[in-house]
C-alpha positions in Angstrom: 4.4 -13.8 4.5 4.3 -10.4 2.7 5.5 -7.4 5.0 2.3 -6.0 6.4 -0.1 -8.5 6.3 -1.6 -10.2 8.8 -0.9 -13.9 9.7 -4.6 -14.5 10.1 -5.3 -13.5 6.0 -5.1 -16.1 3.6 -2.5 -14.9 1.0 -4.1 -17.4 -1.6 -6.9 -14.4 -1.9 -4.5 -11.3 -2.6 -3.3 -12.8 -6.0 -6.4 -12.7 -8.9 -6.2 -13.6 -12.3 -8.4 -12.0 -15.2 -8.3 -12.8 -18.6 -9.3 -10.0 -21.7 -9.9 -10.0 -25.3 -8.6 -7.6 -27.8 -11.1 -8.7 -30.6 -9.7 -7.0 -33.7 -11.8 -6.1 -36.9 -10.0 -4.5 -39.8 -8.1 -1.4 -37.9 -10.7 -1.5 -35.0 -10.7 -2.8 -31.6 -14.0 -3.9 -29.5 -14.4 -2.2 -26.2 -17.3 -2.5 -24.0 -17.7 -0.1 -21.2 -17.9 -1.0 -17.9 -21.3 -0.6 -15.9 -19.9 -1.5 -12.5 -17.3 -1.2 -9.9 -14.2 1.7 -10.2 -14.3 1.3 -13.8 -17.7 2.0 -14.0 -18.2 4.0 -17.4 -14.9 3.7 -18.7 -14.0 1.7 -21.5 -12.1 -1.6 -21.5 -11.5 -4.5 -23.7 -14.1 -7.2 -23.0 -13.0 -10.0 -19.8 -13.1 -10.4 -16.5 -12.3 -13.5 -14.1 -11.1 -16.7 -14.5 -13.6 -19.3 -12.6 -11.7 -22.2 -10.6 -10.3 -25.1 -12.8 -11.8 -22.9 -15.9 -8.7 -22.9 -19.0 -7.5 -19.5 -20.0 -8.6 -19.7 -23.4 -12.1 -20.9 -22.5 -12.7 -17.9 -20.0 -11.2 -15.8 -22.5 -14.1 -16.3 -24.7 -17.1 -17.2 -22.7 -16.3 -13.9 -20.8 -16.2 -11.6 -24.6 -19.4 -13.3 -24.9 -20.6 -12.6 -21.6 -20.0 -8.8 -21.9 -19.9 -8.0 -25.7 -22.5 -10.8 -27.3 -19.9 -11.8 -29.7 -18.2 -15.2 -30.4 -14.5 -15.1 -30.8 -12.0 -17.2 -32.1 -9.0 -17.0 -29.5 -5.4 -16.6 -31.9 -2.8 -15.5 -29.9 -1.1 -14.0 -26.3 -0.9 -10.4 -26.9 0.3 -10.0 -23.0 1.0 -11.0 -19.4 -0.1 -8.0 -17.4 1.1 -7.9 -13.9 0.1 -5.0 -11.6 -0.6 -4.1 -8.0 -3.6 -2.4 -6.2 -3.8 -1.4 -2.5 -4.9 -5.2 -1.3 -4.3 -7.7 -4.4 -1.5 -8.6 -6.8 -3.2 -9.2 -10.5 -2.2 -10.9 -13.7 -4.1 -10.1 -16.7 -3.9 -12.6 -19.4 -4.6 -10.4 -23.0 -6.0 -12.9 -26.0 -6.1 -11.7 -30.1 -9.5 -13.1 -31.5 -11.5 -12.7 -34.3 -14.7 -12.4 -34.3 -16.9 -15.5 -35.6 -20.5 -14.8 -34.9 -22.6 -12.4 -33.1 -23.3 -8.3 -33.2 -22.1 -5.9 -30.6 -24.8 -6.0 -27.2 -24.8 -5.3 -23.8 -27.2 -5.7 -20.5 -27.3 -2.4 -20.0 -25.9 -2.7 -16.3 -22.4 -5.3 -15.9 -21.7 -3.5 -19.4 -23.6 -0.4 -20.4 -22.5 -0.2 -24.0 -20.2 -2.1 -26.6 -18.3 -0.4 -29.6 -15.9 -0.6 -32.1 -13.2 1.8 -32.1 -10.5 3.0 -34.5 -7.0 2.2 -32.7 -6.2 5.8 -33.6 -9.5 6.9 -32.2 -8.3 5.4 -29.2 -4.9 7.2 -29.2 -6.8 10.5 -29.0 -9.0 9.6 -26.0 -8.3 10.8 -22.8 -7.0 8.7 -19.9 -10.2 9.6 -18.1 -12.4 7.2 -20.2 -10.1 4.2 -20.6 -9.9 1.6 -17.6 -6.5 1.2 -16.0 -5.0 3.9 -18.7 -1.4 3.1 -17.8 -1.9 -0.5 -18.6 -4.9 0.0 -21.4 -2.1 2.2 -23.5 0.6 -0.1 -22.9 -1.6 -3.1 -24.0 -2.7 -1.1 -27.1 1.0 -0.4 -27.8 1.8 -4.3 -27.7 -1.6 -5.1 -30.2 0.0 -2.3 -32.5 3.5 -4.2 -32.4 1.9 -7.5 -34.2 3.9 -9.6 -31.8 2.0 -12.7 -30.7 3.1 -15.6 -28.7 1.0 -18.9 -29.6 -1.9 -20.0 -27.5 -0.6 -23.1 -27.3 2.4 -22.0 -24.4 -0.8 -22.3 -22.2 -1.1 -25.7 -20.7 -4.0 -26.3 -18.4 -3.7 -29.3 -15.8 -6.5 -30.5 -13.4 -5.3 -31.0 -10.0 -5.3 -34.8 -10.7 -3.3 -34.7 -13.4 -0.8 -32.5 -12.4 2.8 -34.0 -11.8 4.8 -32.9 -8.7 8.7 -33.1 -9.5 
């Protein structure tokens, strides 16, 4: 049990795992900006949270089409982000995609607008308007570096087939 939690929580619900997509189109990056929570109206790359038995790579792009209206084509790990807030432990999952189909559109309220930026626009823009700056920069730093690790390192397993050793 971590120090300082209660025996009565559940520690299951203090780990979360999201999943974002760094959708690159010539030298510019697709960011949407956030319309909700502590993030609301900073920008961030387009994801969110990974639904129960859903694979990686497949909540990867329903989410960028979710938030940004555009279809992707998922080509690489960019990153695995780990980080601490006050109450949960996260692991952000970063995906490389092109973009297949689809223009730039919001809903005006999850996400209240989605753009293109220049990656050295983005070096220029203050830590105010990015989401999680610390880890946006570092994440921008690792797209910039060209290193990718294959999608195919992810293996998804149902519960039923899953092999205890």
């Amino acid at each position: 049990m971590p120090v300082g939690v209660s025996p009565r929580v559940n520690v299951r619900t203090l780990f979360r795992m999201t999943v974002s997509t760094a959708v690159i189109k010539g030298n510019k990056l697709l960011l949407v900006r956030e319309g909700k929570g502590s993030d609301r109206k900073q920008w961030n790359l387009p994801g969110g949270k990974v639904k129960l038995g859903e694979d990686l790579v497949e909540a990867a792009a329903r989410e960028t089409l979710e938030e940004s209206g555009c279809e992707v084509d998922i080509r690489g790990i960019t990153g695995i982000y780990c980080y601490d807030t006050e109450t949960i432990q996260r692991m952000r999952v970063v995906f490389t995609a092109d973009l297949i189909a689809g223009e730039p559109a919001c809903d005006g309220e999850e996400i209240l607008d989605v753009r293109w930026f220049g990656l050295n626009q983005l070096n220029k823009m203050a830590n105010k308007h990015l989401s999680k700056a610390p880890l946006f920069r570092r994440i921008l730093k690792d797209l910039r570096s060209g290193e990718r690790a294959p999608v195919s390192l992810i293996r998804h397993l149902s519960t039923s087939s899953a092999v205890v050793v």
